[in-house]
C-alpha positions in Angstrom: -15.9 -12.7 27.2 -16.5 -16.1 25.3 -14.7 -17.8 23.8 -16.4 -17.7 20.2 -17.0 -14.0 20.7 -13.4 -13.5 21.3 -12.0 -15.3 17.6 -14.4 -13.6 16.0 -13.8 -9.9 16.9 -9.6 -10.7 16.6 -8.7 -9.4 13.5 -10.6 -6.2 14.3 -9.1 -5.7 17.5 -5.6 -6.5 16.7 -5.9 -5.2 13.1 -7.6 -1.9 14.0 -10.1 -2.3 11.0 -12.7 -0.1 11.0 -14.7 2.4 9.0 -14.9 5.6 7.2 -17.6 7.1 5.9 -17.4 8.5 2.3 -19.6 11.5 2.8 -17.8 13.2 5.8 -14.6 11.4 5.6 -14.6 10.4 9.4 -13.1 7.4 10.5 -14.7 5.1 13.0 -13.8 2.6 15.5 -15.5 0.0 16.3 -17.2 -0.4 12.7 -20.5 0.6 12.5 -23.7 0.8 10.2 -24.2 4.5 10.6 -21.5 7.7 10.5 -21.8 8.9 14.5 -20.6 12.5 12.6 -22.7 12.9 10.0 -25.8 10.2 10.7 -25.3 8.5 6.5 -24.3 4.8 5.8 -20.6 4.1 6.1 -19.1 0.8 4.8 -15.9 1.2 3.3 -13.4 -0.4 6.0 -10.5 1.5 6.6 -7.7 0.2 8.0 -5.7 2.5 11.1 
C-alpha cells in the first residue's frame, strides 16, 4: 500500500468509522455512497 494512501484511510481503519443508512438502519463498513441492503443514499457516519 502507499504511503499517502495509508494516512489517509487511518482514522477509518483504526476508528471503525463507517456508515448507516437512515432508511433501513444498516450499518456499513467500509463507508460507502450507496446502502448494499436497501440500494438509497447513506451518509450519516456511524461510529462501531
Amino acid at each position: 500500500m502507499e504511503i499517502p494512501r495509508h494516512w489517509r484511510l487511518k482514522q477509518q481503519r483504526y476508528g471503525l468509522v463507517g456508515e448507516v443508512c437512515p432508511h433501513c438502519d444498516f450499518k456499513i463498513f467500509p463507508p460507502r455512497d450507496v446502502c448494499p441492503n436497501c440500494g438509497d443514499e447513506a451518509k450519516e457516519l456511524f461510529t462501531f
